[in-house]
Backbone as XML, in Angstrom:
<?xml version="1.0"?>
<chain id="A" units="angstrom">
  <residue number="1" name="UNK">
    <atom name="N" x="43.985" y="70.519" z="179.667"/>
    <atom name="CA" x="45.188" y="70.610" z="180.479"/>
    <atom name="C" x="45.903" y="71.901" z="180.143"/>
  </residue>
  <residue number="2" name="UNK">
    <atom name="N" x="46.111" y="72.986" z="181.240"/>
    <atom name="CA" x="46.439" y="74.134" z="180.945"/>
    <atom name="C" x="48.118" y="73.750" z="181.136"/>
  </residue>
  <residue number="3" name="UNK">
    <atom name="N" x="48.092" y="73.330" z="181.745"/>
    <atom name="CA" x="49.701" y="73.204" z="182.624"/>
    <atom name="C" x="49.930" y="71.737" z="183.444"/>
  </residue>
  <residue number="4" name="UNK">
    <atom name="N" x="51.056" y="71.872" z="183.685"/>
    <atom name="CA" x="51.167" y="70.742" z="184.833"/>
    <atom name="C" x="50.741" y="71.052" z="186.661"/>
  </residue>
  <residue number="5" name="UNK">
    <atom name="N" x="50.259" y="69.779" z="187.306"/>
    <atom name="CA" x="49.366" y="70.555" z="188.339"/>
    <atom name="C" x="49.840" y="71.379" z="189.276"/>
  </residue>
  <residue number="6" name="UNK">
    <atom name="N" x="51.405" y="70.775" z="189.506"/>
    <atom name="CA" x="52.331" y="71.626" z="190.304"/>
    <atom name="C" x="53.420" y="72.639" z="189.545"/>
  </residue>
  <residue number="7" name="UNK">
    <atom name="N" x="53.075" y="73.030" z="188.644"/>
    <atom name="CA" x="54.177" y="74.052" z="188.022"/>
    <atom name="C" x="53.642" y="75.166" z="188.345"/>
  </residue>
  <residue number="8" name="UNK">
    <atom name="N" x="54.714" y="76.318" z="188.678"/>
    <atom name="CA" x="54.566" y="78.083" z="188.524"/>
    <atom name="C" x="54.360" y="78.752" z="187.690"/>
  </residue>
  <residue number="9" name="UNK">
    <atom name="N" x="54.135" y="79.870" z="187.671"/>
    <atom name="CA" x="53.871" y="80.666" z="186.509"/>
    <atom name="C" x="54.756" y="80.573" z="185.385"/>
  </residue>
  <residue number="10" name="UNK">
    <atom name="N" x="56.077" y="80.651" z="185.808"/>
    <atom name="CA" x="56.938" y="80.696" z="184.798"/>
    <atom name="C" x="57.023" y="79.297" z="183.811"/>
  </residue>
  <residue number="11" name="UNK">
    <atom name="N" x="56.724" y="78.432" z="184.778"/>
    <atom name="CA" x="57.092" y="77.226" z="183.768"/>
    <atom name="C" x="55.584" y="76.437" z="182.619"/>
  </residue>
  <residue number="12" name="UNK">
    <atom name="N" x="54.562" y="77.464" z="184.020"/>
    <atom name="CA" x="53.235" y="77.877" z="182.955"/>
    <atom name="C" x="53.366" y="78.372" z="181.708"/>
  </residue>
  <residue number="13" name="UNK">
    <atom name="N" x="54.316" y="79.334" z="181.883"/>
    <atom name="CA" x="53.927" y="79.942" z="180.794"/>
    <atom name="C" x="55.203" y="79.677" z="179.659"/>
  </residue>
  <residue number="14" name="UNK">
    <atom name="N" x="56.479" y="79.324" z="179.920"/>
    <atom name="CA" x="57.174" y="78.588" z="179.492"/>
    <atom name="C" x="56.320" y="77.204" z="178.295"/>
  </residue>
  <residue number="15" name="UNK">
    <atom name="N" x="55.679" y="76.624" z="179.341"/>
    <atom name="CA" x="55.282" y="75.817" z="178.199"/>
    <atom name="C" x="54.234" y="75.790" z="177.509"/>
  </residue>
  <residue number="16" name="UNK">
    <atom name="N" x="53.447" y="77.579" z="177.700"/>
    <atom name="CA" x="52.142" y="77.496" z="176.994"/>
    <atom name="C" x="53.076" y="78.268" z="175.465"/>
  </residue>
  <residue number="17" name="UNK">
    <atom name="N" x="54.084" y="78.672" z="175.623"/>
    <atom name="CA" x="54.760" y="79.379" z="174.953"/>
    <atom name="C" x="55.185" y="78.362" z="173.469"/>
  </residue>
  <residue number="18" name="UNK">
    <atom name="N" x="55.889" y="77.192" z="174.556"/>
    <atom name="CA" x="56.300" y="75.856" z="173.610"/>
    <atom name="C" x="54.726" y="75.305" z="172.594"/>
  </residue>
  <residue number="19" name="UNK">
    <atom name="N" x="53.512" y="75.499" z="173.459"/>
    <atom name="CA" x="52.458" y="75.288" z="172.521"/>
    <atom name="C" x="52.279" y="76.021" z="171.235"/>
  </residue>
  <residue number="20" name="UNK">
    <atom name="N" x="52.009" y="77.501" z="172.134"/>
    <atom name="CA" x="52.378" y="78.812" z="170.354"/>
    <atom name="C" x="53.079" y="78.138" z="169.390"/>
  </residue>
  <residue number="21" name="UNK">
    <atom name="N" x="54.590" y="78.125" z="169.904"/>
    <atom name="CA" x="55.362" y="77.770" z="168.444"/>
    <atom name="C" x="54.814" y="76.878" z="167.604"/>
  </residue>
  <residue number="22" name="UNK">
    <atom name="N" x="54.308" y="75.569" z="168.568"/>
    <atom name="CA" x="54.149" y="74.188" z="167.839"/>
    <atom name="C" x="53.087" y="74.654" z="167.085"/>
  </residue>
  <residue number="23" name="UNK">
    <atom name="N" x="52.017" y="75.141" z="167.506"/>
    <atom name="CA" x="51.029" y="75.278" z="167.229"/>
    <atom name="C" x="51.046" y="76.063" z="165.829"/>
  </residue>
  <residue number="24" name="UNK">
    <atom name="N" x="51.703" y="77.346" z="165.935"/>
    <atom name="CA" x="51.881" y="77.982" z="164.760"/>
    <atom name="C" x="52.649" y="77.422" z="163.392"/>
  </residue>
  <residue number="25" name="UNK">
    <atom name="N" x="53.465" y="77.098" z="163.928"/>
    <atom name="CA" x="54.397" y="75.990" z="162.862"/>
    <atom name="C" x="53.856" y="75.045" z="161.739"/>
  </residue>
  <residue number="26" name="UNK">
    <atom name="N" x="52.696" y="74.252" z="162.699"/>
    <atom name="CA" x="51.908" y="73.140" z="162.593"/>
    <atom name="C" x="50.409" y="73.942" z="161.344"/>
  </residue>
  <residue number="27" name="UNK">
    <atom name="N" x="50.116" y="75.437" z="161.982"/>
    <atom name="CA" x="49.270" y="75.886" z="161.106"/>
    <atom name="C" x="49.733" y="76.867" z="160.198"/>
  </residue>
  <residue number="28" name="UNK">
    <atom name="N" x="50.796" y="77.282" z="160.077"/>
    <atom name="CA" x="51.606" y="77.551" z="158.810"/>
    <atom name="C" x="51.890" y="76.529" z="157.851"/>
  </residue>
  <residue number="29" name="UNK">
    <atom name="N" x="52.534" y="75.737" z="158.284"/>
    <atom name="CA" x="53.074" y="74.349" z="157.579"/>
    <atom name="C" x="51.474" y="73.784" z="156.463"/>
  </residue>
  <residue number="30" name="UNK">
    <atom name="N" x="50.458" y="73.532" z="157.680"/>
    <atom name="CA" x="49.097" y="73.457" z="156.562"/>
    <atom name="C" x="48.636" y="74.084" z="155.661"/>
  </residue>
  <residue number="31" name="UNK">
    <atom name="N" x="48.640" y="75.032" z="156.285"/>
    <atom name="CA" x="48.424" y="76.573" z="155.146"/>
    <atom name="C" x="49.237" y="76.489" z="153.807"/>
  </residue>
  <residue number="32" name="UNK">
    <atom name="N" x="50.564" y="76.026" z="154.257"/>
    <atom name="CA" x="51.414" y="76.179" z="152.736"/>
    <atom name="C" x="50.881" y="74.794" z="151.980"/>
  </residue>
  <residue number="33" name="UNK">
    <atom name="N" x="50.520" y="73.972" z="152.588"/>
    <atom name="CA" x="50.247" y="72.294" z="152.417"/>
    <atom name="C" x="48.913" y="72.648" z="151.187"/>
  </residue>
  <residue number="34" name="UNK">
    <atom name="N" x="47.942" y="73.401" z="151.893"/>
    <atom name="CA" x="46.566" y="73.569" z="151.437"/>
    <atom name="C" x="46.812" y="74.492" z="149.677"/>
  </residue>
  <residue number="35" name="UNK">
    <atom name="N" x="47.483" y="75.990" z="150.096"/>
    <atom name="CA" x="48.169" y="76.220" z="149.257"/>
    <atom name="C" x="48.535" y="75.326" z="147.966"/>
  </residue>
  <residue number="36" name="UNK">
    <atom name="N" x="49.330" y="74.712" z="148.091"/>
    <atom name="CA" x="50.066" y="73.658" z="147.159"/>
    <atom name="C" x="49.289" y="72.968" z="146.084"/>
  </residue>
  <residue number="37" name="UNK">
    <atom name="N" x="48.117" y="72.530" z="147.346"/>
    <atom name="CA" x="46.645" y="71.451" z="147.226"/>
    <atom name="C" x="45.850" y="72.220" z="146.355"/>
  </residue>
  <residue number="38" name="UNK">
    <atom name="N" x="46.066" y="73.453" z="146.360"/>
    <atom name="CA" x="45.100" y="74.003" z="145.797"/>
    <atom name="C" x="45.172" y="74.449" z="144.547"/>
  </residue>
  <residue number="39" name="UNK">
    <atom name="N" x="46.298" y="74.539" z="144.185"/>
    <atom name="CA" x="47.385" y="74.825" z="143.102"/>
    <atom name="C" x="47.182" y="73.397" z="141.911"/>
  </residue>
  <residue number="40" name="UNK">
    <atom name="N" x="47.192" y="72.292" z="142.339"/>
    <atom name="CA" x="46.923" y="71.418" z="141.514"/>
    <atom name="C" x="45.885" y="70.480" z="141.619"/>
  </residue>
  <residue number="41" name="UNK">
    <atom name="N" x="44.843" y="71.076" z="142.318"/>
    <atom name="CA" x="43.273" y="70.192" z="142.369"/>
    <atom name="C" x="42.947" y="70.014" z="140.532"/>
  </residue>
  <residue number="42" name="UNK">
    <atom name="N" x="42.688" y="71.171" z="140.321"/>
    <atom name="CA" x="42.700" y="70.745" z="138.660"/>
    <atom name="C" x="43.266" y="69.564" z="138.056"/>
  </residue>
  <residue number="43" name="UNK">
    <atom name="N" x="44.714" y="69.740" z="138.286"/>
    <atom name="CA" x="45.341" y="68.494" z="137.385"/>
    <atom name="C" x="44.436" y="66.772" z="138.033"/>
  </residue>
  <residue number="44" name="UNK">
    <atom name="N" x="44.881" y="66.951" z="139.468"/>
    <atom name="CA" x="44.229" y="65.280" z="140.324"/>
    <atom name="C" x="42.884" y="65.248" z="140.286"/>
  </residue>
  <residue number="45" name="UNK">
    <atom name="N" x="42.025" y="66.548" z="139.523"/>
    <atom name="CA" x="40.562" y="65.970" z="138.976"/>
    <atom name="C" x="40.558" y="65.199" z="138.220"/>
  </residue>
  <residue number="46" name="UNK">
    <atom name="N" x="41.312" y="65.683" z="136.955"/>
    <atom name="CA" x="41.600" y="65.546" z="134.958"/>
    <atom name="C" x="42.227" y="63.637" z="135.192"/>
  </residue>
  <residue number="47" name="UNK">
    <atom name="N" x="43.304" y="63.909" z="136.448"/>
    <atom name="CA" x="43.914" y="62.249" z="136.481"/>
    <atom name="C" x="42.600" y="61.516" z="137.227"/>
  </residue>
  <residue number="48" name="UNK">
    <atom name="N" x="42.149" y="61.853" z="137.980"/>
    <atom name="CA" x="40.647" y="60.931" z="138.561"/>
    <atom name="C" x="40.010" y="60.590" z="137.434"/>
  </residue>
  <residue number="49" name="UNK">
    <atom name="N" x="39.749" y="61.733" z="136.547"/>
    <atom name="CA" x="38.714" y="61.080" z="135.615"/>
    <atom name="C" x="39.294" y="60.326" z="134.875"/>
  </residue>
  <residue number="50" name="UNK">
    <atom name="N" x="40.842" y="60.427" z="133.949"/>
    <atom name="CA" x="41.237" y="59.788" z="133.079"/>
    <atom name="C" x="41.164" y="58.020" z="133.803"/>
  </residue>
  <residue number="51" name="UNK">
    <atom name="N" x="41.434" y="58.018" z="134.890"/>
    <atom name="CA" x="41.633" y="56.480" z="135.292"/>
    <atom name="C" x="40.221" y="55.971" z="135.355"/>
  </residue>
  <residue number="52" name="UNK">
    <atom name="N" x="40.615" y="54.836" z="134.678"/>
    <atom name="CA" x="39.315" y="54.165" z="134.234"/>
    <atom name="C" x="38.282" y="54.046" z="132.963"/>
  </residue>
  <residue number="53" name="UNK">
    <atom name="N" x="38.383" y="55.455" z="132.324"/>
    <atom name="CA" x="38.315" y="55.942" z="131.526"/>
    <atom name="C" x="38.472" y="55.149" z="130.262"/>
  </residue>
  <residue number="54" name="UNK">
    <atom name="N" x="37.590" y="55.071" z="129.305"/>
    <atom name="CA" x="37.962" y="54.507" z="127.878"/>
    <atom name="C" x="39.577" y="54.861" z="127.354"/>
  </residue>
  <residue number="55" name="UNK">
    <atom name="N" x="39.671" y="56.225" z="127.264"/>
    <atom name="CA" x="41.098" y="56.267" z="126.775"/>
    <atom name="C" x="41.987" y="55.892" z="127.805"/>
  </residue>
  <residue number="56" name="UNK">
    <atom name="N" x="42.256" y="55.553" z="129.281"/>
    <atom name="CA" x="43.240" y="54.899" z="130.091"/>
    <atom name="C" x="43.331" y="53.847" z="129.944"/>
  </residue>
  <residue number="57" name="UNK">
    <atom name="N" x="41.980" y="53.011" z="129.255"/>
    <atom name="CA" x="41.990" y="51.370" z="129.173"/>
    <atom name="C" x="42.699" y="51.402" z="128.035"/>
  </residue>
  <residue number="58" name="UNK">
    <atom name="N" x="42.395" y="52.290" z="126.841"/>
    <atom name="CA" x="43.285" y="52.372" z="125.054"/>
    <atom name="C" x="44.218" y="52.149" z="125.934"/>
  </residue>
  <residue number="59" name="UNK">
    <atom name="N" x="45.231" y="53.179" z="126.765"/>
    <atom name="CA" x="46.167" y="53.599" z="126.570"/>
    <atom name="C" x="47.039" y="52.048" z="127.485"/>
  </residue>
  <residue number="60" name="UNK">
    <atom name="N" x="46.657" y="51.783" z="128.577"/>
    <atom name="CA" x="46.528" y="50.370" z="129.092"/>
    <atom name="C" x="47.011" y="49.390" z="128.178"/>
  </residue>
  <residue number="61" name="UNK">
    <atom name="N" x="45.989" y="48.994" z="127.665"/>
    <atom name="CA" x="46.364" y="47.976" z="126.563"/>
    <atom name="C" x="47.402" y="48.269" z="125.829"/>
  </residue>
  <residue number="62" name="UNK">
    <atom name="N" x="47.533" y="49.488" z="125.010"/>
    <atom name="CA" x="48.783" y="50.006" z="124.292"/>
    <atom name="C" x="50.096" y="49.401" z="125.016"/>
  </residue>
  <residue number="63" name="UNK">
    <atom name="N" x="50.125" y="49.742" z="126.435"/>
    <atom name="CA" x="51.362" y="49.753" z="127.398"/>
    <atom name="C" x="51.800" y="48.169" z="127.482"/>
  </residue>
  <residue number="64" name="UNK">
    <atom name="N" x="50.368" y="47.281" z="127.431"/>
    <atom name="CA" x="50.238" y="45.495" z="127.788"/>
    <atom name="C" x="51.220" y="45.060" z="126.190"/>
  </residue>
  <residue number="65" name="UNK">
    <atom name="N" x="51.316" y="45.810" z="124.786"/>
    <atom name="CA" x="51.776" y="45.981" z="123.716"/>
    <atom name="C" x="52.902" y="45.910" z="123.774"/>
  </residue>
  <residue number="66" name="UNK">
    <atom name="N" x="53.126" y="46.434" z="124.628"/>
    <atom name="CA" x="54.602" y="47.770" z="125.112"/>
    <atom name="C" x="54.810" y="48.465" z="123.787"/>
  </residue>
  <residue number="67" name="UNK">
    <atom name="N" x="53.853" y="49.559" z="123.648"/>
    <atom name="CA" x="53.646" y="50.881" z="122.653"/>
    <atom name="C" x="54.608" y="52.059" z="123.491"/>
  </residue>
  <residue number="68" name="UNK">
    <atom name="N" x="54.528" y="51.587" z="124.483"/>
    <atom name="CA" x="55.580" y="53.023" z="125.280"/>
    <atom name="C" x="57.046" y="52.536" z="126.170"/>
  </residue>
  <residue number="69" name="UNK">
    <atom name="N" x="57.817" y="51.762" z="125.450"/>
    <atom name="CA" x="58.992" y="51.102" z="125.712"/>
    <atom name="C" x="59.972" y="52.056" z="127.452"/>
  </residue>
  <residue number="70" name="UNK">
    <atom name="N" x="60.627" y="52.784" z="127.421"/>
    <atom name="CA" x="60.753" y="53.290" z="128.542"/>
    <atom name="C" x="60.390" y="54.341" z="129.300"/>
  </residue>
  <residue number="71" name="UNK">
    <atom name="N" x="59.013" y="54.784" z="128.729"/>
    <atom name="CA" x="57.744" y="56.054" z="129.337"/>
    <atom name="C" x="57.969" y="55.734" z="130.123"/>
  </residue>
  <residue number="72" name="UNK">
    <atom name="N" x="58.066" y="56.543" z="131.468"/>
    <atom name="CA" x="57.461" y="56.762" z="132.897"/>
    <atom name="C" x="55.971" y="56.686" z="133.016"/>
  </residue>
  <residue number="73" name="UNK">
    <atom name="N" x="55.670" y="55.608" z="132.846"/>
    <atom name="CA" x="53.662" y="55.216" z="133.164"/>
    <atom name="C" x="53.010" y="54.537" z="134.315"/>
  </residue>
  <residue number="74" name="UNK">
    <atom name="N" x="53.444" y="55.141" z="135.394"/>
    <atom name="CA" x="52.993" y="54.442" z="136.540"/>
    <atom name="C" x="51.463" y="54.648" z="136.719"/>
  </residue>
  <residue number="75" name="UNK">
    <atom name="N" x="51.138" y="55.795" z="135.964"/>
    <atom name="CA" x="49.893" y="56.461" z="135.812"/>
    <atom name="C" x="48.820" y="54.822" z="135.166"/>
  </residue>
  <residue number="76" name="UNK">
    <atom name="N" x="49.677" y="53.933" z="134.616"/>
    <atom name="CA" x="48.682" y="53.158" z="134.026"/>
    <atom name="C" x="48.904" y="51.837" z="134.728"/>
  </residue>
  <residue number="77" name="UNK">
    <atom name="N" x="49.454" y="51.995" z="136.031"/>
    <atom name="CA" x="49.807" y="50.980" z="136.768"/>
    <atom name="C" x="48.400" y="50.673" z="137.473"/>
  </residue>
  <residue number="78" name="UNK">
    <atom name="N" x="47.243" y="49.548" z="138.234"/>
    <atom name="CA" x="45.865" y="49.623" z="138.322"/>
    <atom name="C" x="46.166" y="49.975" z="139.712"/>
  </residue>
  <residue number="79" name="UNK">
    <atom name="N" x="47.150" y="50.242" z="140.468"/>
    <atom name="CA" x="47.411" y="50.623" z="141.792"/>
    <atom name="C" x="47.600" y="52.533" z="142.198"/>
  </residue>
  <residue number="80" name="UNK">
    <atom name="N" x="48.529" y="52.636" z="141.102"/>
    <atom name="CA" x="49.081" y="53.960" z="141.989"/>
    <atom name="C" x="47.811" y="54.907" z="141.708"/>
  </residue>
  <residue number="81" name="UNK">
    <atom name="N" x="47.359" y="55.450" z="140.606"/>
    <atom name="CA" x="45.693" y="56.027" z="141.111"/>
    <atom name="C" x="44.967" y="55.875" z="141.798"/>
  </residue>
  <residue number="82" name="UNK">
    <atom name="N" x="44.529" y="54.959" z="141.890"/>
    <atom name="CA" x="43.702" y="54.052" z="142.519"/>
    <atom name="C" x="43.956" y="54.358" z="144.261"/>
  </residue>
  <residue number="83" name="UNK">
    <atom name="N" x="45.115" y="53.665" z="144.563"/>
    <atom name="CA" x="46.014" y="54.233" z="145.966"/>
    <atom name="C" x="45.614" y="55.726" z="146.255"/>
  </residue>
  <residue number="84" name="UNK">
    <atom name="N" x="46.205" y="56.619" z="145.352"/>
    <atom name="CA" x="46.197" y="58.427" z="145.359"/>
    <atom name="C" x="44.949" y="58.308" z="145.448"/>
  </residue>
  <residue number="85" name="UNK">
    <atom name="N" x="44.031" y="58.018" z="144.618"/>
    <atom name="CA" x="42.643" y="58.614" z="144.875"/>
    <atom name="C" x="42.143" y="57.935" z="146.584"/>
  </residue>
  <residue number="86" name="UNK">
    <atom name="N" x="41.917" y="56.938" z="146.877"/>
    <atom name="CA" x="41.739" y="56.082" z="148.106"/>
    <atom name="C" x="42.379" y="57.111" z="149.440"/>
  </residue>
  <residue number="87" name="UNK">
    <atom name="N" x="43.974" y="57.644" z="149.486"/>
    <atom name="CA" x="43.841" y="58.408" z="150.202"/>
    <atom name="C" x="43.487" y="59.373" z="150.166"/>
  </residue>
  <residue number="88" name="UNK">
    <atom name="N" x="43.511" y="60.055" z="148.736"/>
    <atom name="CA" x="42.764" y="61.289" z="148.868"/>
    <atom name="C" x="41.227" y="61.603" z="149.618"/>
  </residue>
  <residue number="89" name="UNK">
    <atom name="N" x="40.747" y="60.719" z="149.034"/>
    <atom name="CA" x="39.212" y="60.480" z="150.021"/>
    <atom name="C" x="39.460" y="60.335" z="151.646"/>
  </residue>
  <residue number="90" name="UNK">
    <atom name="N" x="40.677" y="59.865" z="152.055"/>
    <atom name="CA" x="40.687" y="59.032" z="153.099"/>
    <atom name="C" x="41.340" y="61.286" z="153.966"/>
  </residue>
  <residue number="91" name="UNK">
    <atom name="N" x="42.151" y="61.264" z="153.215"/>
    <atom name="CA" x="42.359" y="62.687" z="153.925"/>
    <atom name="C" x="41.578" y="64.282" z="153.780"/>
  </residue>
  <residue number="92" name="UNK">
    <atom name="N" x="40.460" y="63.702" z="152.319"/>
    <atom name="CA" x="39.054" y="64.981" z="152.804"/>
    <atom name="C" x="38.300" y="64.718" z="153.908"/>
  </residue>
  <residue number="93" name="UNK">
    <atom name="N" x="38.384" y="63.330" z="154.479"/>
    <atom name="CA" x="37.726" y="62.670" z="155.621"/>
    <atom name="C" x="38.402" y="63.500" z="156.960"/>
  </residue>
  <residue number="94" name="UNK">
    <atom name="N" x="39.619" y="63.744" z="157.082"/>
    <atom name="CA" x="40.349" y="63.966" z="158.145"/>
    <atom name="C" x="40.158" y="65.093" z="158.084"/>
  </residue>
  <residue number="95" name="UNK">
    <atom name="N" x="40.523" y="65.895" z="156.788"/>
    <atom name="CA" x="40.305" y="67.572" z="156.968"/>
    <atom name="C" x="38.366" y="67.935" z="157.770"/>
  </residue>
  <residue number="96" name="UNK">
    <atom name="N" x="37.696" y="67.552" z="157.103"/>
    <atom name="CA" x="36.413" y="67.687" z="157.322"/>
    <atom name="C" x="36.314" y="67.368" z="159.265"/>
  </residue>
  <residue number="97" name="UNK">
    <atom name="N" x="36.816" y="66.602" z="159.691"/>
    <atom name="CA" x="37.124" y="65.749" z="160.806"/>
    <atom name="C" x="37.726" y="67.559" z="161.668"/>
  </residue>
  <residue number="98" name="UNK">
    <atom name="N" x="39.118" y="67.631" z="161.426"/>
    <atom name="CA" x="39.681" y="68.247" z="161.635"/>
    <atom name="C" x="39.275" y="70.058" z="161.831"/>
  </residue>
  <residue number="99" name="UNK">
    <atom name="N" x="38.143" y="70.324" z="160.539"/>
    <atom name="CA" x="37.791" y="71.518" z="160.650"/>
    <atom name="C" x="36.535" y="71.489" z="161.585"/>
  </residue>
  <residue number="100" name="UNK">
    <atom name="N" x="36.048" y="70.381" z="161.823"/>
    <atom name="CA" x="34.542" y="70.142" z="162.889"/>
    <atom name="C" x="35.525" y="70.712" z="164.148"/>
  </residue>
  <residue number="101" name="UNK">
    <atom name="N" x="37.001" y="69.983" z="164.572"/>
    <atom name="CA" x="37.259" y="69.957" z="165.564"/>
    <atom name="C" x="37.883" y="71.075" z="166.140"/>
  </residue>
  <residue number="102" name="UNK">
    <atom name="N" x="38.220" y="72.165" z="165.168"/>
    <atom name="CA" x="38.485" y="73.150" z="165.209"/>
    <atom name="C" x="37.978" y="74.237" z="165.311"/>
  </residue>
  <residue number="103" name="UNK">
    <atom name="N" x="36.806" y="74.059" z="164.524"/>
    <atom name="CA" x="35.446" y="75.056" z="164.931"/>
    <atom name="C" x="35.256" y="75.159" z="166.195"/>
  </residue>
  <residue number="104" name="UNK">
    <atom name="N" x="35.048" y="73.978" z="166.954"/>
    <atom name="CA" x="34.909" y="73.555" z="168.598"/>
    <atom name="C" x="35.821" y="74.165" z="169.178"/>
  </residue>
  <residue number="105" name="UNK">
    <atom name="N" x="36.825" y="74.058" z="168.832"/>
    <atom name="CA" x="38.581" y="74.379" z="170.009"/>
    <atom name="C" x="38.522" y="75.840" z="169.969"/>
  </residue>
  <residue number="106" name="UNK">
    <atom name="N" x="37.933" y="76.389" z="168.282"/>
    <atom name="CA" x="38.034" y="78.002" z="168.513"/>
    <atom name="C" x="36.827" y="78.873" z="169.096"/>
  </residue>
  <residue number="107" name="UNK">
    <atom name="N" x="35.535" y="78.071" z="169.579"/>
    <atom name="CA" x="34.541" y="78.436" z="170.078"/>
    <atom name="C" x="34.863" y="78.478" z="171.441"/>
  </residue>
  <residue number="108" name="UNK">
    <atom name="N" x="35.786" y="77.474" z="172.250"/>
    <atom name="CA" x="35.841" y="77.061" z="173.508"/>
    <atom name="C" x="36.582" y="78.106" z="173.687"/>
  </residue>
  <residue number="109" name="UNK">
    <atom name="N" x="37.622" y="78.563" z="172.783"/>
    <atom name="CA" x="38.996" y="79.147" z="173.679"/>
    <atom name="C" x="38.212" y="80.808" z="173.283"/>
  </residue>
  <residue number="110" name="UNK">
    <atom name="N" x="37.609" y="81.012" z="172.603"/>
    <atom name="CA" x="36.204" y="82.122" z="172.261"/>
    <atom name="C" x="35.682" y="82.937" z="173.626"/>
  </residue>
  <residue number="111" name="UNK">
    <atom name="N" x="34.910" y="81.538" z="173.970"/>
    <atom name="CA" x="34.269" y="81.472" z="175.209"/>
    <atom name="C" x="34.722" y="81.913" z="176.333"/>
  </residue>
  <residue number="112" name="UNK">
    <atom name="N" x="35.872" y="81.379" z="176.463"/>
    <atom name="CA" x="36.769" y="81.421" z="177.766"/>
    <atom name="C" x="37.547" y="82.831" z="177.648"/>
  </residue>
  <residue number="113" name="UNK">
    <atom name="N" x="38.299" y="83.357" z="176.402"/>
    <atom name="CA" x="38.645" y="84.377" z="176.355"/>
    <atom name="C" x="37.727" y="85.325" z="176.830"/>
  </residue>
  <residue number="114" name="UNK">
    <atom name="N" x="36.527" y="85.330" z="176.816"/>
    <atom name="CA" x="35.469" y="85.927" z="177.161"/>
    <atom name="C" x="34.875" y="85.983" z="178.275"/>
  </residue>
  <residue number="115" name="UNK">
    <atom name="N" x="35.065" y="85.468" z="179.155"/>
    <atom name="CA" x="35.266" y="85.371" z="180.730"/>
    <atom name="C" x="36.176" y="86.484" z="180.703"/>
  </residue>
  <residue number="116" name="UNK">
    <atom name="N" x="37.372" y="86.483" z="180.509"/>
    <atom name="CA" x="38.197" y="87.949" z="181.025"/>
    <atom name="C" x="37.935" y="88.978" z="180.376"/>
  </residue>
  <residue number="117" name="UNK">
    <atom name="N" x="37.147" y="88.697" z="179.236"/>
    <atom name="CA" x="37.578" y="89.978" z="178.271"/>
    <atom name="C" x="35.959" y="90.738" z="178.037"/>
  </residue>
  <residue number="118" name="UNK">
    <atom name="N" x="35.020" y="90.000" z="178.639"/>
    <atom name="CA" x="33.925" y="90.476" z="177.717"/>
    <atom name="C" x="32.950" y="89.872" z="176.487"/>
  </residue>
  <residue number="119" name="UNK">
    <atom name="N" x="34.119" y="89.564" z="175.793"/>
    <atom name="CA" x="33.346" y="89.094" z="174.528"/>
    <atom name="C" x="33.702" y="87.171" z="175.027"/>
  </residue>
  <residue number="120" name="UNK">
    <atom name="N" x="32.622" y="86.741" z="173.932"/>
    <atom name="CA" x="33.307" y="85.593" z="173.849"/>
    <atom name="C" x="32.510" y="84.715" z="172.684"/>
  </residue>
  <residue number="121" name="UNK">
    <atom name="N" x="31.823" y="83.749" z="172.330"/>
    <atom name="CA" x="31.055" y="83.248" z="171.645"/>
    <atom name="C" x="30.207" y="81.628" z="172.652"/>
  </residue>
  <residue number="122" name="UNK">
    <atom name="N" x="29.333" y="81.904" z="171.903"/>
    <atom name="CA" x="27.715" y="81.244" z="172.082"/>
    <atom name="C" x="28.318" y="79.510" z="172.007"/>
  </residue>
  <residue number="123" name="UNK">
    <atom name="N" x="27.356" y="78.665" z="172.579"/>
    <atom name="CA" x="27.760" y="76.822" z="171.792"/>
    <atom name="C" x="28.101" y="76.963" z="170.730"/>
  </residue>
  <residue number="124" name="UNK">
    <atom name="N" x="27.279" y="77.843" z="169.716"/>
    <atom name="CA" x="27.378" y="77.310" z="167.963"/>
    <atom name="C" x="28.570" y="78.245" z="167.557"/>
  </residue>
  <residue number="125" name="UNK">
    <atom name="N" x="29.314" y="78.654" z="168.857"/>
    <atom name="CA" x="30.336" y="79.248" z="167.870"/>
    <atom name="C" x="30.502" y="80.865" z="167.393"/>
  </residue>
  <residue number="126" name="UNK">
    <atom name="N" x="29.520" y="81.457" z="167.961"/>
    <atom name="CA" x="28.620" y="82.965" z="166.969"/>
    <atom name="C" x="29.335" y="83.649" z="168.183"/>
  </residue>
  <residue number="127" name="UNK">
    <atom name="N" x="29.960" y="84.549" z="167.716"/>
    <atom name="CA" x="30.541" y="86.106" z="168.876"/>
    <atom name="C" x="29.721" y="86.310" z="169.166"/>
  </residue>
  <residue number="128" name="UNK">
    <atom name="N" x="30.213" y="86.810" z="170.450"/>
    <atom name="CA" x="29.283" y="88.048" z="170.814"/>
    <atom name="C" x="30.087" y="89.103" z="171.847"/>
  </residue>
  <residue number="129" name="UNK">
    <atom name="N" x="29.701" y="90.223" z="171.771"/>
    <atom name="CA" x="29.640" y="91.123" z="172.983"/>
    <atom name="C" x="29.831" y="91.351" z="174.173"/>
  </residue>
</chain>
């Protein structure tokens, strides 16, 4: 859907305009998101592995003791890892999802740019000339 079927140029382009912004916003906003993500993959490895882990069960039991009276240990709660990791899997699913679908959207609009322009790219995506 380029437009609405009866709109003019102006309101064509009016709202291909409103797409840009969203659009850019939406892939800035990820970018800083990914950024962030990327910044502390290290640490949410080190916590993946610790849960479950011989020393999380020590430390577990310690807590069942109450060895750590008002610690902040949600970390040894059998949910909130558990949860974090579950979506984490659940949103490499979406990214992976997301970059298939994007490969596609930037091959198509490739393609089509390429009708006016000359160049454009192949099914699989590959420029050309």
């Amino acid at each position: 859907m380029i437009g609405k079927e009866n709109s003019g140029p102006a309101e064509r382009v009016t709202r291909m305009e409103s797409c840009l912004d969203a659009s850019y916003a939406a892939v800035r906003d990820l970018s800083e998101a990914l950024d962030r993500y990327e910044e502390i993959i290290d640490r949410y490895e080190e916590l993946a592995a610790y849960y479950g882990s011989p020393e999380w069960r020590a430390d577990f039991e310690a807590d069942e003791a109450g060895a750590f009276g008002d610690l902040k240990r949600g970390v040894l709660s059998e949910d909130a890892v558990y949860d974090l990791i579950t979506e984490h899997s659940e949103l490499m699913e979406r990214l992976i999802r997301a970059a298939e679908y994007g490969k596609s959207a930037d091959a198509r609009s490739a393609a089509a740019a390429g009708d006016a322009s000359g160049h454009g790219a192949d099914e699989e995506g590959q420029l050309y000339e």
